[in-house]
VOGU-3710 file (C-alpha; in Angstrom, 3 decimals, decimal comma):
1> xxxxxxxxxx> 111,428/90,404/63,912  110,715/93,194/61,201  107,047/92,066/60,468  103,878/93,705/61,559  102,577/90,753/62,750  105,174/90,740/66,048  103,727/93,946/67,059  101,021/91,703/68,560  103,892/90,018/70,761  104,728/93,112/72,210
11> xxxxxxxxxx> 101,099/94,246/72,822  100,206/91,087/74,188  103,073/90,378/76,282  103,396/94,107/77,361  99,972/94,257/78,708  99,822/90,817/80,103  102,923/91,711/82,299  101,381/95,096/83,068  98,597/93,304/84,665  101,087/91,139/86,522
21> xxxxxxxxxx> 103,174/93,909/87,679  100,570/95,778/88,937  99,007/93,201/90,867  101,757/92,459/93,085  103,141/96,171/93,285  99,768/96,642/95,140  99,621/93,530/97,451  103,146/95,302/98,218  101,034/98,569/99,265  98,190/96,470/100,885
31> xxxxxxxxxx> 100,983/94,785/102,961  102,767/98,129/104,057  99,264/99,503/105,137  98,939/96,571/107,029  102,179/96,732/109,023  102,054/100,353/109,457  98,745/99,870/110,573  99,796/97,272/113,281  102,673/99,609/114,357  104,912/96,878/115,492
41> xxxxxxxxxx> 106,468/96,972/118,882  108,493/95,289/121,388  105,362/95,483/123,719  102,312/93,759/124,067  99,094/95,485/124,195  95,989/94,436/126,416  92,753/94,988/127,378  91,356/95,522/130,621  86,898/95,107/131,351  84,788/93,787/133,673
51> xxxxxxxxxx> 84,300/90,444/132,420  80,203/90,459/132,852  79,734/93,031/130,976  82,031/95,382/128,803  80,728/98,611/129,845  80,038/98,389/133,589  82,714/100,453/136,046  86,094/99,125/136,658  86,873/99,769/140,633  89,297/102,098/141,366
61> xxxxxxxxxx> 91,059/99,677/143,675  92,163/97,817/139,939  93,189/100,881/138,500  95,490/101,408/141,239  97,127/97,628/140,852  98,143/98,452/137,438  99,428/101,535/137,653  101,589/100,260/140,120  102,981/96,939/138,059  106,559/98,130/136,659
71> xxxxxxxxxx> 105,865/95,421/133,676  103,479/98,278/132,424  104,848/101,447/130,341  101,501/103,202/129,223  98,029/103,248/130,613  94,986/105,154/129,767  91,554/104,788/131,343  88,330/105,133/129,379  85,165/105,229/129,390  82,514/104,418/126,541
81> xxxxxxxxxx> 78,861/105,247/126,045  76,365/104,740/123,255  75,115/108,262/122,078  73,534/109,737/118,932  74,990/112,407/116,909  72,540/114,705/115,107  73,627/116,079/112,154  70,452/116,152/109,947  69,247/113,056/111,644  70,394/110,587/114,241
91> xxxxxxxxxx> 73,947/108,434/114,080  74,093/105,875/116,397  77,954/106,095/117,979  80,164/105,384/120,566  81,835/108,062/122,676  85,168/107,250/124,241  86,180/109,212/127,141  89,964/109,467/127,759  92,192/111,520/130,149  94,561/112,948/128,085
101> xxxxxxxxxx> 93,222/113,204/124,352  96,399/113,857/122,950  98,731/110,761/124,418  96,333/108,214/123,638  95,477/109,527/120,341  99,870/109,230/120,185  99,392/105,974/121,611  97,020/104,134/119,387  98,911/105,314/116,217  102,184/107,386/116,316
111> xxxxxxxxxx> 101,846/108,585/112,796  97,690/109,274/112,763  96,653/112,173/110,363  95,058/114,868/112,100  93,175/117,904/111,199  92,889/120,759/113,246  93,324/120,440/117,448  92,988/117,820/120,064  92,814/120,188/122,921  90,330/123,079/123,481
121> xxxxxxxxxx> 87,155/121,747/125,277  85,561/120,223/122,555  84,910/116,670/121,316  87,576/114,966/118,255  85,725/113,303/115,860  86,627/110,223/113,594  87,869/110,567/110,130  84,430/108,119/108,899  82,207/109,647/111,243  83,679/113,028/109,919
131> xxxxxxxxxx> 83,049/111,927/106,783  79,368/110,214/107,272  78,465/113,508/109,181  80,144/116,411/107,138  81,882/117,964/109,405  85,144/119,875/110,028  87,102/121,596/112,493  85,055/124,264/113,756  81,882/123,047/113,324  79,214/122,564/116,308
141> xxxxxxxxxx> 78,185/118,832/116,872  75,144/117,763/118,764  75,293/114,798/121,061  72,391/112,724/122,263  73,974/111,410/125,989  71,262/110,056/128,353  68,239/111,348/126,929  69,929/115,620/126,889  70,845/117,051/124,101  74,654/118,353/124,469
151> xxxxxxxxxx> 76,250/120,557/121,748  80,116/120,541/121,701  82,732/122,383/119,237  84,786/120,360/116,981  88,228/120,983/117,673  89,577/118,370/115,436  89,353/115,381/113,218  91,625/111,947/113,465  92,428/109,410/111,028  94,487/106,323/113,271
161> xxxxxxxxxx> 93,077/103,563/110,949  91,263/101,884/113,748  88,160/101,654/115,705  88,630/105,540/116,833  88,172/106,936/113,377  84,207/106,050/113,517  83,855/107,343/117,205  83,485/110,214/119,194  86,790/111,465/121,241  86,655/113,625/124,662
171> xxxxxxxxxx> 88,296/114,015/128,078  87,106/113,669/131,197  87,818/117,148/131,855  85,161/118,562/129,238  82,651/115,675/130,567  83,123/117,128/134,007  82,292/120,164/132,847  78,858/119,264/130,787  77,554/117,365/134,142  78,598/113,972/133,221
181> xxxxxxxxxx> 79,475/111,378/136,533  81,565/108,978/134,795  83,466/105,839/135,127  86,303/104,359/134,326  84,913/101,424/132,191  87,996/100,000/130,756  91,790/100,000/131,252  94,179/100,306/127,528  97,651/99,526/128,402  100,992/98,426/126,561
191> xxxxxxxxxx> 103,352/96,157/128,488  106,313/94,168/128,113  107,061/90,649/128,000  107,135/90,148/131,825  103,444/91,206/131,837  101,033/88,548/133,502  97,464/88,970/132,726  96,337/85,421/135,088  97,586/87,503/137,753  95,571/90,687/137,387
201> xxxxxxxxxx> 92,752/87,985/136,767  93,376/86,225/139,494  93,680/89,374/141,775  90,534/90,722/140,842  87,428/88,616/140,024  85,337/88,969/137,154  88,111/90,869/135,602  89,118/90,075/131,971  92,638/91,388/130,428  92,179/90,376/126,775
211> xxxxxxxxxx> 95,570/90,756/124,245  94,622/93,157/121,905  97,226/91,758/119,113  99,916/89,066/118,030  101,597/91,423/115,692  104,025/88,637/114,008  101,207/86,096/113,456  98,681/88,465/112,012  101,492/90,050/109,321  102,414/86,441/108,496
221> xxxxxxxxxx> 98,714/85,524/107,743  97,950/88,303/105,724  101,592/87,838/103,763  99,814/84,387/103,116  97,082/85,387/102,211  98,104/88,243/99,368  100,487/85,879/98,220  97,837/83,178/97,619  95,602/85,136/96,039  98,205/87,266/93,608
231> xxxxxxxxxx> 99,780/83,391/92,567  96,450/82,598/91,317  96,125/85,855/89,448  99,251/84,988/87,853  98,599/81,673/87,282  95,825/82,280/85,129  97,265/85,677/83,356  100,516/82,751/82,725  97,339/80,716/81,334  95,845/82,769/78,912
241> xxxxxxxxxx> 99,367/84,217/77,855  100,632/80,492/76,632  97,154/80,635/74,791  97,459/84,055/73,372  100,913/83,072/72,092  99,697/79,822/70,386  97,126/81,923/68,269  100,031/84,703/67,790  102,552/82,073/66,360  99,821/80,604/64,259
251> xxxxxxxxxx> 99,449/83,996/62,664  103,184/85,098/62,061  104,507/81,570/61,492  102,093/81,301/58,389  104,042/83,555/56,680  107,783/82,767/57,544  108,326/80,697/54,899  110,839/82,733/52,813  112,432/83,092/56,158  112,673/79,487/56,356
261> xxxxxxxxxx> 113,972/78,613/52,695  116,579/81,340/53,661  117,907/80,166/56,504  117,779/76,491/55,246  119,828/77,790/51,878  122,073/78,532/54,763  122,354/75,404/56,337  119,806/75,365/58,975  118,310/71,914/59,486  114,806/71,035/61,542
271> xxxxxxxxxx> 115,894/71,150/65,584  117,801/74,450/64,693  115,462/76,479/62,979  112,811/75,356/65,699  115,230/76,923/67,912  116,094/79,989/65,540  112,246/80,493/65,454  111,769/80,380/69,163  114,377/82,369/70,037  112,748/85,303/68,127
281> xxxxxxxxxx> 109,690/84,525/70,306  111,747/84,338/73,291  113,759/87,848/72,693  110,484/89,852/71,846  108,259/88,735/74,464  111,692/88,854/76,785  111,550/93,136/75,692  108,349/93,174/75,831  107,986/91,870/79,494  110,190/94,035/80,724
291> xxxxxxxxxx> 108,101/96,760/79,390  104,753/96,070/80,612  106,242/95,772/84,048  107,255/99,370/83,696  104,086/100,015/82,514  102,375/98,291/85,345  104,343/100,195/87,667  103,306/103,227/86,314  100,053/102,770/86,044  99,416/101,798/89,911
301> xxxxxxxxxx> 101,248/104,279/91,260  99,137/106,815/88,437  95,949/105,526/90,165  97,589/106,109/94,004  98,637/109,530/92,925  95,041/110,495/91,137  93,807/108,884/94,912  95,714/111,496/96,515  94,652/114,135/94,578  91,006/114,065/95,683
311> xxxxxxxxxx> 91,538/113,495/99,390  92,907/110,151/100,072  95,665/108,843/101,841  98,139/106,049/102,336  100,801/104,844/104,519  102,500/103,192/101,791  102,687/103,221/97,870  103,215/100,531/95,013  106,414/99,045/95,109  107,741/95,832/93,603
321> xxxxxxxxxx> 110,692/93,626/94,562  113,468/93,037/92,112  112,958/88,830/92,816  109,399/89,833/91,928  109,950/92,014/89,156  112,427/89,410/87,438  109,302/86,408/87,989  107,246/88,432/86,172  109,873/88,910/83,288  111,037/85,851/83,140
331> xxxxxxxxxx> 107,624/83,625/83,718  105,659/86,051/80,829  108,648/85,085/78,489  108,712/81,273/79,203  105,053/81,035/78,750  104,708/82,842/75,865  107,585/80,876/74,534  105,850/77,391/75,312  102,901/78,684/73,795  104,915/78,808/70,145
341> xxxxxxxxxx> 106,569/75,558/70,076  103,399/74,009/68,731  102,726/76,552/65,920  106,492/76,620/65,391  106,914/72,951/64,830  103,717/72,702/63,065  104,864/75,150/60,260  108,235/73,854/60,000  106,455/70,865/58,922  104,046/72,059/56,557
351> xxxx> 107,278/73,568/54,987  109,038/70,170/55,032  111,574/71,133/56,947  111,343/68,836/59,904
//
């Protein structure tokens, strides 16, 4: 265990693991973005457009039928237009026209990150429109809405990690009040479990109400999927770390031999100093495992922080399971094990001791 060469166990086996670790410690994040991203509920969430085309008005006779169903807690109307946003040229963009900014900002993601106001008589803008148009709080933006030119004050920007954050935001109120005749275009509502959408359908023809999510099957796929494709990482990184270790034994076991006359003057025979010699390899890369997934965990959640630091931000952080953080231990240490018992056994009999 004292000789230089088993410093290449521990920087093989300590890296190897770091990989590891830090693989799954951020399928762990990329799954808690994804649930908090889904914002799981007892509710249901649906859709509500005229089923010819998306954008065309929704009568008010409809809007009147679902407000009234008691299977429905939250409604808001909208309505949606194509506009361009000129801000050194022309962005193509939808604006989304809601009655109360706020509650259905609220609505679409409890915990959204938001910068600066959602009231004031101005327009909210999308954190990647934001972004793609450099601008802030404060600033002026110029709409393109049926062929006029409409400048509006940016009271705030919204990150809600959906479709919102690359759209424009306003009520009707401040659409009222630039001239705009509007219509309610489609219906966003959360329900519960007594909800019928064949009936709304049925009441009203050419009506679709589409589901907007099946929270339990969409976290199991993408659980399935991460899982799939960090068990392949690890395959291989298992792999190459049973080959690593067959080159490493090859390289200390060459020069164990006064080791092996020792422990054969002490009575020692062939199947126990195979095991003797493996059990060094097992205890080292064992440490050494358990190391790199330290050092995996570090390093991640290094890289997250650093993220932070210049601007971005997440719902969840690198995290790993102590089931998973035992695998990785234990799996690095048996394959780096099995990689030595051919080196092992081959230099136990070029020292005729097996």
């Amino acid at each position: 265990m004292r000789k230089p060469e088993f410093k290449l166990v521990v920087i093989v086996v300590s890296l190897l693991s770091a990989l590891l670790s830090s693989a799954w410690s951020m399928s762990n994040m990329i799954y808690g973005e994804v649930k908090f991203v889904a914002s799981v509920s007892g509710c249901e969430r649906y859709l509500v457009v005229n089923s010819s085309s998306p954008h065309s008005a929704l009568s008010s006779a409809l809007l009147n039928y679902v407000e009234e169903l008691p299977s429905v807690k939250e409604l808001y109307p909208q309505c949606e237009l194509e506009v361009a946003a000129e801000r050194g040229g022309l962005y193509t963009t939808t604006l989304r026209i809601v009655e109360d900014l706020e509650g259905f900002i609220g609505f679409l993601c409890p915990k959204a990150l938001k910068l600066g106001g959602l009231e004031g008589g101005g327009v909210v803008v999308g954190c990647i429109l934001a972004e793609a148009l450099n601008i802030s709080p404060g600033d002026t933006l110029t709409l393109l809405i049926d062929g006029g030119l409409v400048r509006l004050p940016v009271t705030g920007v919204v990150k809600c990690y959906q479709q919102v954050d690359a759209e424009v935001l306003m009520e009707f109120e401040v659409a009222r009040d630039i001239g705009l005749n509007l219509s309610v275009t489609s219906i966003l509502l959360e329900a519960d479990k007594s909800f019928n959408p064949s009936l709304v359908e049925e009441s009203f023809r050419g009506v679709d109400v589409l589901r907007m999510r099946d929270v339990d099957a969409f976290l199991s796929s993408v659980s399935g999927q991460l899982t799939s494709i960090v068990d392949l990482w690890s395959l291989a990184i298992y792999v190459f770390l049973a080959l690593a270790a067959y080159v490493v034994a090859i390289k200390l076991t060459s020069s164990l031999r006064y080791e092996v006359e020792l422990l054969r003057s002490m009575g020692a025979r062939g199947p126990r100093l195979v095991a003797v010699a493996l059990t060094c390899f097992f205890t080292a890369s064992l440490a050494s495992s358990a190391f790199g997934v330290s050092l995996g965990l570090v390093s991640s959640q290094s890289a997250v922080t650093f993220m932070q630091w210049v601007g971005r931000s997440f719902a969840a952080h690198p995290h790993l399971g102590v089931l998973q953080a035992l695998q990785v231990v234990a799996y690095s240490s048996a394959s780096f094990t099995l990689g030595c018992v051919a080196p092992v056994v081959a230099a136990l009999r070029r020292f005729e001791v097996l």
